[in-house]
C-alpha positions as CSV (number, residue, x, y, z in Angstrom):
1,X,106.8,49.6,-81.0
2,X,108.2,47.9,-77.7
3,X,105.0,48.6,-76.2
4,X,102.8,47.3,-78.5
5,X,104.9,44.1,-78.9
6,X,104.2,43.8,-75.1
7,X,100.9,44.1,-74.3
8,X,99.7,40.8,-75.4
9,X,102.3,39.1,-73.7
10,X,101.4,41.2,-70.5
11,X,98.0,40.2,-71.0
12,X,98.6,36.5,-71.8
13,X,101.1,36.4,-68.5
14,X,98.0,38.2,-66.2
15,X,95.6,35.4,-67.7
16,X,98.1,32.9,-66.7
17,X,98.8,34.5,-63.7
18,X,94.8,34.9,-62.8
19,X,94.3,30.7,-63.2
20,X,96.6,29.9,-59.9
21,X,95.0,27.3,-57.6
22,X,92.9,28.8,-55.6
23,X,94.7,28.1,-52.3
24,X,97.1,30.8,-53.7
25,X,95.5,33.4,-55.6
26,X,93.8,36.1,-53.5
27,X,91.3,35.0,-51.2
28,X,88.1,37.1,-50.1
29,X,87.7,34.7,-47.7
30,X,90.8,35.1,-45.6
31,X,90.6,39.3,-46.4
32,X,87.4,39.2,-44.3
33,X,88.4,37.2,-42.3
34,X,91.2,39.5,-41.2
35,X,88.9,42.4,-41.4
36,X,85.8,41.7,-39.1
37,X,88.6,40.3,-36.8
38,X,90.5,43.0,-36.6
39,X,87.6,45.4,-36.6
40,X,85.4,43.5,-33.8
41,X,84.6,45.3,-30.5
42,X,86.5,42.6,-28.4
43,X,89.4,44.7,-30.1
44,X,88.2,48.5,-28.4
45,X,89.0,50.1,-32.2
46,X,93.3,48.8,-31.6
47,X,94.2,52.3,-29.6
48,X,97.5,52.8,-29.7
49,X,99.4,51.3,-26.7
50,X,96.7,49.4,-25.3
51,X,96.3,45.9,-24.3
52,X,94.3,45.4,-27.5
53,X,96.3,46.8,-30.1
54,X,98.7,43.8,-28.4
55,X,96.2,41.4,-29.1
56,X,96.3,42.4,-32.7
57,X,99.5,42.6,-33.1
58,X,99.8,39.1,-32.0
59,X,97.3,38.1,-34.5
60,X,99.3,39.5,-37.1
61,X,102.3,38.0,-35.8
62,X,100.6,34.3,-36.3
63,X,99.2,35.0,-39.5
64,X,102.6,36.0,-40.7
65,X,104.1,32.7,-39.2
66,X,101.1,30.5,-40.9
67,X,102.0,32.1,-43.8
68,X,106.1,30.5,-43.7
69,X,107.8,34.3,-43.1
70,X,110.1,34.7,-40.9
71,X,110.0,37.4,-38.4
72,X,112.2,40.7,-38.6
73,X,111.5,42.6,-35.5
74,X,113.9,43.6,-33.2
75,X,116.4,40.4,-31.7
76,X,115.0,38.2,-34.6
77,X,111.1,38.5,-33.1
78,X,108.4,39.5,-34.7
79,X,107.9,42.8,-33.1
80,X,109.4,46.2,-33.6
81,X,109.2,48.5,-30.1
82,X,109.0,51.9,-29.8
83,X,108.4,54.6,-27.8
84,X,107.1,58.4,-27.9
85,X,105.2,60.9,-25.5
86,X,101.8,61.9,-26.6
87,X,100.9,65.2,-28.0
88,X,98.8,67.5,-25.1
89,X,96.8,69.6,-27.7
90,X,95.9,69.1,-31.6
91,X,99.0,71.2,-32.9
92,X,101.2,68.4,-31.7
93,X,102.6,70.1,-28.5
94,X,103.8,67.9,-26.0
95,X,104.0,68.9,-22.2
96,X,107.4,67.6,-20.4
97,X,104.8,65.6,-18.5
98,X,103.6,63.8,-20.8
99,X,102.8,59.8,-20.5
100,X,105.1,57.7,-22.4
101,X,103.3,55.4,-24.8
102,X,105.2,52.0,-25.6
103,X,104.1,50.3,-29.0
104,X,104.9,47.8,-31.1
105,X,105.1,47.8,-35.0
106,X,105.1,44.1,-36.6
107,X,107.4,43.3,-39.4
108,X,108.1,39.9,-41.4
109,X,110.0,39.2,-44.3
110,X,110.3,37.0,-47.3
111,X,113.8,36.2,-48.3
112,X,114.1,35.3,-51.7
113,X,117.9,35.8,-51.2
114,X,117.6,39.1,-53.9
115,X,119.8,42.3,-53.5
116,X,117.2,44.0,-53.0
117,X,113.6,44.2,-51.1
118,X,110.1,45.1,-51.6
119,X,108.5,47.0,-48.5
120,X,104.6,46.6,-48.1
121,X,103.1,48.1,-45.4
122,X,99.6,49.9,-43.6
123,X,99.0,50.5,-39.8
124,X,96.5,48.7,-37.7
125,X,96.5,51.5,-35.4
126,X,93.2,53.3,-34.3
127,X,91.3,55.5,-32.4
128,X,90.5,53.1,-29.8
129,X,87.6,54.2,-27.2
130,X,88.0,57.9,-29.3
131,X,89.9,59.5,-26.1
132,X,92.8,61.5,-28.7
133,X,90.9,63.9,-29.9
134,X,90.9,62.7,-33.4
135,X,87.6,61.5,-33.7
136,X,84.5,63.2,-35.9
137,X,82.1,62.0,-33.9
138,X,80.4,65.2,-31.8
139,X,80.5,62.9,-28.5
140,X,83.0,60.2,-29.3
141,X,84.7,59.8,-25.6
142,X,84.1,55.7,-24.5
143,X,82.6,54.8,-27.9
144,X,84.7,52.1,-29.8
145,X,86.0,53.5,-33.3
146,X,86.5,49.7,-34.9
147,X,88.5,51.3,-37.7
148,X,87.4,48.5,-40.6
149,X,88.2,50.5,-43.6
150,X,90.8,52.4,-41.1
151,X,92.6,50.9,-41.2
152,X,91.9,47.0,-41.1
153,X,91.0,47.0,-45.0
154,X,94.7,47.7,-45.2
155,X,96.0,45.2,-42.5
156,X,94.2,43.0,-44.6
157,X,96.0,43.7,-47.5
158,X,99.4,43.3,-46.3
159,X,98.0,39.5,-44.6
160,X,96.8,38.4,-47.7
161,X,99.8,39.5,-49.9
162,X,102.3,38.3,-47.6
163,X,100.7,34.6,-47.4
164,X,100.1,35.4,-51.4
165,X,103.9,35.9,-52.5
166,X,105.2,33.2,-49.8
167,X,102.8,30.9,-51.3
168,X,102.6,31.2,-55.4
169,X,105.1,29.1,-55.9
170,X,107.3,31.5,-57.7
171,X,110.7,33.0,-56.3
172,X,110.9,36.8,-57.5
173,X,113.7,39.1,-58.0
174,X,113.0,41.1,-54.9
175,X,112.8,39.9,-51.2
176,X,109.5,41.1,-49.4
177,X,109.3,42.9,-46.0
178,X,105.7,43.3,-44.5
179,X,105.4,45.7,-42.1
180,X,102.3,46.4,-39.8
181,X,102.4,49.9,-38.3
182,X,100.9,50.9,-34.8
183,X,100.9,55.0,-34.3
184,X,99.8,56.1,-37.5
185,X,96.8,57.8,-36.1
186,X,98.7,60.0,-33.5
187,X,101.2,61.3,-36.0
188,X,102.7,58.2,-38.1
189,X,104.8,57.4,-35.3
190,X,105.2,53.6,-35.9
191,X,106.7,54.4,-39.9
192,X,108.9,56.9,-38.4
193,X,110.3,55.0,-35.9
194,X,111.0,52.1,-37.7
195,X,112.9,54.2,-40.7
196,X,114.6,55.5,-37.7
197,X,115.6,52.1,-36.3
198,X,115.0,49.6,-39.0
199,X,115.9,46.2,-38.9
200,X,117.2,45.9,-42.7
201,X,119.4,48.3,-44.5
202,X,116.8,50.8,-46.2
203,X,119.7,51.5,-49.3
204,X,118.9,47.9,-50.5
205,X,115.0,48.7,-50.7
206,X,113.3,49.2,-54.0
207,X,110.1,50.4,-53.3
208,X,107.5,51.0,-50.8
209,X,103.7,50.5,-51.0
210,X,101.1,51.7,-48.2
211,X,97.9,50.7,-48.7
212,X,95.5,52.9,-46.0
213,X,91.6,52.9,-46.0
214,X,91.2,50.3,-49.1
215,X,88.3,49.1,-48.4
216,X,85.2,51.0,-49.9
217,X,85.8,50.6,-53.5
218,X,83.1,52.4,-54.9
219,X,80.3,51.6,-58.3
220,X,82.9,53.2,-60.7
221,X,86.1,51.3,-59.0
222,X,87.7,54.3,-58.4
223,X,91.3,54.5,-56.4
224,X,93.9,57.0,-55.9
225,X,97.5,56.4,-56.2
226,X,99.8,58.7,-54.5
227,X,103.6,59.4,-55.4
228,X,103.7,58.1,-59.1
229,X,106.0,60.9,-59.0
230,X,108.5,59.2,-56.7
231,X,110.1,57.1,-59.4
232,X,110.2,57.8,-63.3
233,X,108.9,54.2,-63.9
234,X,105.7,54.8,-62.1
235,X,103.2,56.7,-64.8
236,X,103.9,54.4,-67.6
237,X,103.4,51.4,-65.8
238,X,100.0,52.4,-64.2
239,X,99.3,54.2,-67.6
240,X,99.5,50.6,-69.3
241,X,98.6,48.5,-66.9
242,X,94.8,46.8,-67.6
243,X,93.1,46.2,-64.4
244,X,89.5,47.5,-64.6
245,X,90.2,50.4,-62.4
246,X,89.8,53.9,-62.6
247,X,92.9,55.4,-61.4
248,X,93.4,58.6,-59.9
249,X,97.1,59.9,-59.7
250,X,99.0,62.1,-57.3
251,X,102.3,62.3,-57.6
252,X,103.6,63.5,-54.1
253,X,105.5,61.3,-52.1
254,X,104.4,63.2,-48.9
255,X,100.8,62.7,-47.6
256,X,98.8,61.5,-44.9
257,X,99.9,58.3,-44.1
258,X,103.1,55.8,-43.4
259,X,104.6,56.1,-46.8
260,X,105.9,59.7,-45.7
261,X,108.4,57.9,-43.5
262,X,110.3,56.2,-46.3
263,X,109.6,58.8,-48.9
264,X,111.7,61.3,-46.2
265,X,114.3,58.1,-46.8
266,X,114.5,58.8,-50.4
267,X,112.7,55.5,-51.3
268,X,110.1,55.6,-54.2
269,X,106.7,54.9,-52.7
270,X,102.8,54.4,-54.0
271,X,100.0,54.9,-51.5
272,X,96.7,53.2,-52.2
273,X,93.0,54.5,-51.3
274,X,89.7,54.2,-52.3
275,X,88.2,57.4,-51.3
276,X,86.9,59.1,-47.6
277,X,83.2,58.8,-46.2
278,X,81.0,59.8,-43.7
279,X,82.4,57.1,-41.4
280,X,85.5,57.9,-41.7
281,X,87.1,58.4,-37.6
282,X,83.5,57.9,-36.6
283,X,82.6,54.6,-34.0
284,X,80.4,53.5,-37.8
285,X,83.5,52.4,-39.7
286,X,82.5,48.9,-39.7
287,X,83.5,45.9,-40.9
288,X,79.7,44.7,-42.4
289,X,80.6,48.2,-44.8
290,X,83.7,46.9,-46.4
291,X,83.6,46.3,-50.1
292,X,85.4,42.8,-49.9
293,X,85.4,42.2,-53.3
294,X,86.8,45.3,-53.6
295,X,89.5,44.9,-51.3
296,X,90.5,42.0,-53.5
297,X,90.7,44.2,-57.4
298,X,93.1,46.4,-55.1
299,X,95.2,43.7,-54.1
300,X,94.9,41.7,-57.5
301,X,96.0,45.1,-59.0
302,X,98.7,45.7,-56.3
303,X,100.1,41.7,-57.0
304,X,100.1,42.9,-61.1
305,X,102.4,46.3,-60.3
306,X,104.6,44.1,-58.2
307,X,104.9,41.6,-60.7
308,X,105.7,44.0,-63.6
309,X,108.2,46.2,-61.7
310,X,110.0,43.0,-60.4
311,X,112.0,42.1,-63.1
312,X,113.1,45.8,-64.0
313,X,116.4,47.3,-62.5
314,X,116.2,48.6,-59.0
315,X,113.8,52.3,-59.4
316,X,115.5,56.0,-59.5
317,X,114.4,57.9,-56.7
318,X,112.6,61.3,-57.3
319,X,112.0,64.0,-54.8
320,X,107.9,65.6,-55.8
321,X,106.4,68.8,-54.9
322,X,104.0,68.4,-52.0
323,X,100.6,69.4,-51.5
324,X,101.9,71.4,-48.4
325,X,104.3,73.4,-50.2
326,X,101.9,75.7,-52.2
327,X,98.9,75.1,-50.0
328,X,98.2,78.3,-47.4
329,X,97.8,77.2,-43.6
330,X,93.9,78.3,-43.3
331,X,92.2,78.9,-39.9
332,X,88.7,78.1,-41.1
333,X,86.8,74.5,-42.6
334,X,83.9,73.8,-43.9
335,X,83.0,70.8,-42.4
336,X,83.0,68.0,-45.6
337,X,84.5,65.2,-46.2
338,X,86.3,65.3,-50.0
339,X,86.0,62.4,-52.7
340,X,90.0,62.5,-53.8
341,X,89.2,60.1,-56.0
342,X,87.2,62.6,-57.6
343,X,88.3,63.4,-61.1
344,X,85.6,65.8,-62.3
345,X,86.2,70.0,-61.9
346,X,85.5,71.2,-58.2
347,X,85.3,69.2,-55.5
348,X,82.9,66.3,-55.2
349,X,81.1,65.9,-51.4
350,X,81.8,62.6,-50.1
351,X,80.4,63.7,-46.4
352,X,79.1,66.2,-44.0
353,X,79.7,66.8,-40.6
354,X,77.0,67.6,-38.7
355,X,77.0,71.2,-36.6
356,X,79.8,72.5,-39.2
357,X,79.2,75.0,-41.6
358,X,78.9,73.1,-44.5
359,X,76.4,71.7,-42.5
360,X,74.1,74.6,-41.4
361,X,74.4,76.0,-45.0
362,X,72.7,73.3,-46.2
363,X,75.3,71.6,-48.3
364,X,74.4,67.6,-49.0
365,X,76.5,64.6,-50.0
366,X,77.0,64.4,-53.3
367,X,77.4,68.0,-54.2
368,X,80.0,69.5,-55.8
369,X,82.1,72.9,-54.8
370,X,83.1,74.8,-57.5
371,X,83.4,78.1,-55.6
372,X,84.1,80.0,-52.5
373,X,83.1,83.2,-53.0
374,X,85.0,85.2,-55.7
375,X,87.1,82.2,-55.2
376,X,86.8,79.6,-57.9
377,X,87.2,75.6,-57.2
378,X,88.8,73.1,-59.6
379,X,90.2,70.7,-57.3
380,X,91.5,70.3,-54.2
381,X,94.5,72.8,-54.1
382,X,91.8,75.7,-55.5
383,X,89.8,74.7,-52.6
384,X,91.9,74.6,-49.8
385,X,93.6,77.9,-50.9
386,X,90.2,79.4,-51.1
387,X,89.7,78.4,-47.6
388,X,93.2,80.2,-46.5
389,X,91.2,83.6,-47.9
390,X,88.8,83.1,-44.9
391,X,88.8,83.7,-41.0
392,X,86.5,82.8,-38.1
393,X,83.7,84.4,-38.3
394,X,83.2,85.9,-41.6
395,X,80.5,85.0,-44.7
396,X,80.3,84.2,-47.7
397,X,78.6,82.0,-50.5
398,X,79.5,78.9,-51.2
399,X,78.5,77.8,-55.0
400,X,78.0,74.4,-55.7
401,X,76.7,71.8,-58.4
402,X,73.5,69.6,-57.1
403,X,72.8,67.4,-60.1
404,X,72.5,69.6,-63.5
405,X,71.4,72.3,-60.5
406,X,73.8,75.1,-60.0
407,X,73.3,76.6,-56.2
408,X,75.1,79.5,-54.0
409,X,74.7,79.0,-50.1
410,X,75.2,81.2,-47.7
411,X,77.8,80.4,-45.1
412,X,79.5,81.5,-41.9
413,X,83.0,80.1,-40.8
């Protein structure tokens, strides 16, 4: 009954809301103009460390001073330093030698003079000139990874929300912290560190939402949200909420980006992504192959959560399951690139790498796996624990959908 009595008024308060001057709703213009800046060569893809991911981050610094926020870095600047030694090999090792990195994440914050605060936060970290090994490109050394959609569609979206809530002319329940993260790529240093060190006292903080590769909305507006399982308030609020998007849900509060770090804090966190693709880590992940438009839905839809979880008592934190937990370490891949948005049976093939096996077998973009051998594939966890079953070296078949065409592959790890 409550919700039914709601819903109107929810969607009479998002019409209203939708009808703000223009210099205050949110802008496509200003979220590329943050994007082709921030993804532009003069910027060597933002490596970590370097003198350009400095230059970023004191773009990022002005645009959150234009905006009327007020730094909260360390000594009341706008950045937050750290330090770590980089990993010598892809399992994270690093040698007593290794070179010291000093970074900077940047953080400004809204005070609205509430109990308690709203973090929103991506990294602007990435591969640079594709030196770290992280790169999917077969010869990627000296190449500049620009990182649009990695993660300046994300940078983006922190700008534009920050210059959004400091300027609607409303004074919420919540006080905002914005947070720009450096060291994401190389192991989500930057989140880390700053839940280490922060400069505001985490107890007093609500809720925490990463936004990290936002920026290739697809035809059927498709996003994942991660950890709807960190707080009991989540699910029904996305379940109800009318935004035009298809949403995906995951419920773990650990994954593959900065929202781990405060999820380890016991803070409720949602992660928002529109889905891998071929140029994802490659030197093509440019900013002319941003969905703009679509950068803005996710924001519009991010400013709607924000507005209905504002007025509501501060969240109950939930620990999830992770993916990890029940997911087999496997020595073997494929070689594609997953849809997670996905929300068919098997998994859908968003991109192939060439010289991989998924490759040589002949599997295409577009495809999707719904076996490994005697191993059936329903989603994700079915397929990466059907990969655990295999070793370097041996074959198989790999049975896939193509269209209304059912195929088996061969392939060799």
């Amino acid at each position: 009954m409550f919700q039914r009595l709601c819903l109107p008024l929810l969607a009479f308060f998002l019409i209203f809301r939708n009808d703000l001057p223009a210099q205050t709703a949110i802008s496509t213009e200003n979220i590329q103009k943050h994007v082709h800046y921030l993804a532009s060569d003069k910027l060597k893809g933002r490596g970590t460390g370097t003198k350009e991911e400095q230059k970023a981050a004191k773009y990022l610094a002005k645009q959150f001073k234009k905006a009327g926020l007020q730094p909260r870095g360390d000594n009341g600047g706008w950045y937050h330093q750290f330090t770590f030694k980089k990993s010598s090999d892809p399992h994270g090792n690093v040698a007593p030698d290794a070179p010291q990195v000093n970074s900077r994440n940047v953080v400004a914050y809204l005070d609205n003079g509430a109990p308690h605060t709203i973090v929103i936060g991506a990294h602007y970290d990435h591969l640079g000139l594709g030196h770290d090994r992280n790169s999917l490109d077969a010869n990627p050394a000296g190449k500049i990874h620009n990182g649009a959609d990695d993660n300046a569609s994300g940078t983006a979206g922190v700008l534009e929300l920050a210059r959004y809530f400091a300027n609607n002319g409303v004074k919420e329940q919540h006080n905002f912290l914005f947070l720009c993260f450096s060291g994401e790529e190389l192991g989500l240093m930057g989140s880390k560190k700053y839940t280490e060190t922060p400069t505001i006292d985490l107890s007093k903080v609500n809720f925490m939402i990463n936004m990290d590769m936002i920026g290739r909305l697809n035809e059927e507006k498709r996003i994942m949200v991660g950890g709807v399982g960190t707080a009991p308030d989540f699910v029904p609020l996305i379940n109800t909420l009318n935004t035009g998007l298809t949403v995906k849900q995951d419920s773990a509060g650990i994954g593959p980006s900065d929202h781990t770090s405060f999820y380890l804090k016991n803070i409720p966190v949602l992660f928002f992504f529109t889905g891998q693709h071929a140029d994802y880590h490659k030197p093509t992940d440019d900013a002319d192959k941003v969905n703009i438009a679509g950068v803005k839905e996710v924001l519009d839809y991010t400013v709607r959560m924000i507005e209905s979880l504002d007025s509501k008592p501060k969240l109950a934190f939930q620990q999830t399951k992770s993916r990890q937990e029940d997911t087999p370490r496997f020595k073997v891949t494929l070689g594609i690139m997953p849809d997670y948005t996905f929300e068919g049976e098997g998994v859908h093939v968003d991109g192939v790498t060439d010289g991989k096996p998924a490759a040589k077998a002949g599997v295409q973009k577009g495809d999707v796996i719904i076996g490994l051998g005697e191993h059936p594939v329903k989603d994700m966890q079915g397929y990466m624990k059907a990969l655990g079953a295999f070793k370097k070296g041996d074959s198989t078949q790999v049975k896939l959908k193509r269209g209304a065409e059912t195929k088996e592959l061969p392939v060799t790890f």
